[in-house]
N, C-alpha and C positions, 0 to 999 in steps of 0.2 A: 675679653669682650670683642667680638666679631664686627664690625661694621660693612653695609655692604653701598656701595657710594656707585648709583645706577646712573646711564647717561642715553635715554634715547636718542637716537643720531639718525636723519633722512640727509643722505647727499652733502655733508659737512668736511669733505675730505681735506680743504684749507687749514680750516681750524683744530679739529678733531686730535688731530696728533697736540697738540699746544693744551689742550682741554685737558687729558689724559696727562700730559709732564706735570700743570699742575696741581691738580688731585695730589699724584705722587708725591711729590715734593714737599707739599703741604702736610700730609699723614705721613710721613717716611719715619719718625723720629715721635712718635705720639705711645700713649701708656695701651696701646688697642689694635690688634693685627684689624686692616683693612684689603677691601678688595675692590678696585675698578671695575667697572659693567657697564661696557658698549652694548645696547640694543639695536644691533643696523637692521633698521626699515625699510629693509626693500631697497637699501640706494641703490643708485644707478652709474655710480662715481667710484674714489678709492676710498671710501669711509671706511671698511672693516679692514682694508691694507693699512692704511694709516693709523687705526688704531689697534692693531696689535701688540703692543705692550699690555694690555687690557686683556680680560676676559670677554668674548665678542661672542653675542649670540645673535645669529641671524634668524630675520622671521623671511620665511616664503613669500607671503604676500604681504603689500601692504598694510599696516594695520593703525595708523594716524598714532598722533601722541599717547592718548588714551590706553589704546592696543598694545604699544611700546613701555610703558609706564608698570600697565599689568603683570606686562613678563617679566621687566626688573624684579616686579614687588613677588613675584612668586618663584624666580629664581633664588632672592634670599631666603622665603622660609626655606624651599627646601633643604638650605644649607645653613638654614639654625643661624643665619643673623641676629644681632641683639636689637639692632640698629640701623637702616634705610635713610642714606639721602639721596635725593632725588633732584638733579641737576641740567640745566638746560644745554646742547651739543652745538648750540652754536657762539660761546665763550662767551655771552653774557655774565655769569655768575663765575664770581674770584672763590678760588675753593678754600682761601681762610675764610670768606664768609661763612662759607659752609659748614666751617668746621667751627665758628664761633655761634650757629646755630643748632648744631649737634648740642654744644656744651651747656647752650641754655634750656634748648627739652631736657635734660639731663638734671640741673639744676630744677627744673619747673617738675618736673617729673609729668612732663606735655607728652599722647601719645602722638600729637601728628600739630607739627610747629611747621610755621608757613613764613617763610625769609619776603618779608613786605619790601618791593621797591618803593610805596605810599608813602611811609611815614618819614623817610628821606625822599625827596622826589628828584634833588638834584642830578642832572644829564638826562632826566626824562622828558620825551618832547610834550607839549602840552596835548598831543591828540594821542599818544599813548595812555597820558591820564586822566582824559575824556574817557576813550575805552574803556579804561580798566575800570575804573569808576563807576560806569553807566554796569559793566557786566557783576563788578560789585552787591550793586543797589537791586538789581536783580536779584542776587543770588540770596540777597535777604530777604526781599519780599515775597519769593518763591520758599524759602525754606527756613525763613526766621535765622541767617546765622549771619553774625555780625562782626565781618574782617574787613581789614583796611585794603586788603590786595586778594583775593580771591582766585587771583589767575596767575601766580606766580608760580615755575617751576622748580623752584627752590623749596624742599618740602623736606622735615624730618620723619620719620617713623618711628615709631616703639614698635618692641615685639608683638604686643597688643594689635597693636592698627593692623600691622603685616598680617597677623592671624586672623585678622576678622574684615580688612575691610577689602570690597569687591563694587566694583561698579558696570554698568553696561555701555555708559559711552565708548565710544573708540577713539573721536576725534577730540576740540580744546574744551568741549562741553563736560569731558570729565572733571574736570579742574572743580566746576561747582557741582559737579555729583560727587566727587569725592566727599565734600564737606559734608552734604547731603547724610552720606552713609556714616559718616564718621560721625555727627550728630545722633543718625540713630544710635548707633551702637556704642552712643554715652562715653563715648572718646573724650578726654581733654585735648581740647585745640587753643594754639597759642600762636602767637607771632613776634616775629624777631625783624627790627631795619635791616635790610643791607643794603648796598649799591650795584646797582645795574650797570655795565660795562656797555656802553653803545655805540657800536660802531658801523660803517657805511651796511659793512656787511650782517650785522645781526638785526639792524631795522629792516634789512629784506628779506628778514625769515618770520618765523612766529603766525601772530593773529595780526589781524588789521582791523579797521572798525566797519567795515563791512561785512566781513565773516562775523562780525559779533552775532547781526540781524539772527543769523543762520545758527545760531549758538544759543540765542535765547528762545528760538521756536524752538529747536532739540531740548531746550527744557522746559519749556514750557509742555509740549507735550508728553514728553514722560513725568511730568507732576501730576499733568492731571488722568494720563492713565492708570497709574499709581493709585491716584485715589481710590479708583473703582476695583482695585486689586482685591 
């Protein structure tokens, strides 16, 4: 069984190498050959020098989370992954999390399981779970799908989802077109607690709750262009 454990990365060269050790370290000794995958977006720092232990694929230009996400997700089919997780570059997420959320789509036989910082909230600040919350409540009332954490970059894959699911965002509005597609496409979706790692430096990356505005007009509008499709 292949696993392919993707990490879009803009400008994380601090952290990045430390991201990369524990992935490794974590899957080094597991029953499933795995593979690291740095996505560097465009940085402008030493992110793809720092993460060379990793397989690094660089994009040309910019291409936001979304954009980064896709090339992970289509680097592994090409190479017959069983399996896709999808991991945030600035050391939020502990890769035993990760790995104990593999083990429960597995168990759930989930094709696309989403690592909720919600349903544990502790070390989250109350206006990150304002945000997430409000982008939540959106994302059901725009698409009927009902998660606790919607915008978590912690995300398992099946083969399934890899092969079928495709989105058009590029930027953190993918997050709720993911689900979006994966609803179409009669995916089983599930979610798993973990804990968010927060530190000085990972609350200065991400979304904030002002980009949200900007994240629910991006879907709002392609829902209801959609319709008339």
């Amino acid at each position: 069984m292949k696993i392919c454990i993707v990490v879009p990365a803009y400008n994380e060269e601090s952290v990045i190498g430390d991201v990369v050790d524990d992935i490794k370290e974590t899957f080094r000794d597991k029953k499933y050959s795995s593979e690291v995958v740095i996505v560097n977006d465009r940085s402008t720092d030493d992110t793809a020098e720092n993460a060379k232990k990793a397989t690094v694929i660089d994009h040309l230009i910019n291409q936001g989370a979304g954009g980064a996400t896709s090339t992970g997700l289509r680097y592994a089919k090409l190479n017959k992954a069983d399996w896709v997780i999808t991991m945030d570059g600035d050391g939020q997420h502990k890769a035993s999390d990760a790995l104990s959320c593999l083990e429960q789509a597995m168990k759930l036989e989930a094709d696309l399981l989403i690592g909720s910082r919600l349903i544990n909230k502790k070390g989250m600040s109350k206006v990150k779970i304002l945000g997430n919350k409000g982008l939540t409540i959106i994302t059901f009332l725009l698409f009927g799908i009902n998660v606790t954490d919607s915008q978590s970059g912690l995300r398992i894959f099946s083969q399934q989802a890899i092969d079928v699911l495709e989105w058009k965002s590029t930027g953190y509005d993918f997050c709720s077109e993911m689900l979006w597609r994966a609803k179409k496409a009669n995916l089983k979706i599930a979610e798993y607690p973990i804990q968010a790692i927060y530190t000085d430096y990972s609350k200065s990356k991400g979304q904030n709750n002002w980009n949200a505005i900007n994240i629910v007009k991006s879907l709002v509008r392609r829902r209801i262009v959609e319709m008339f499709e």
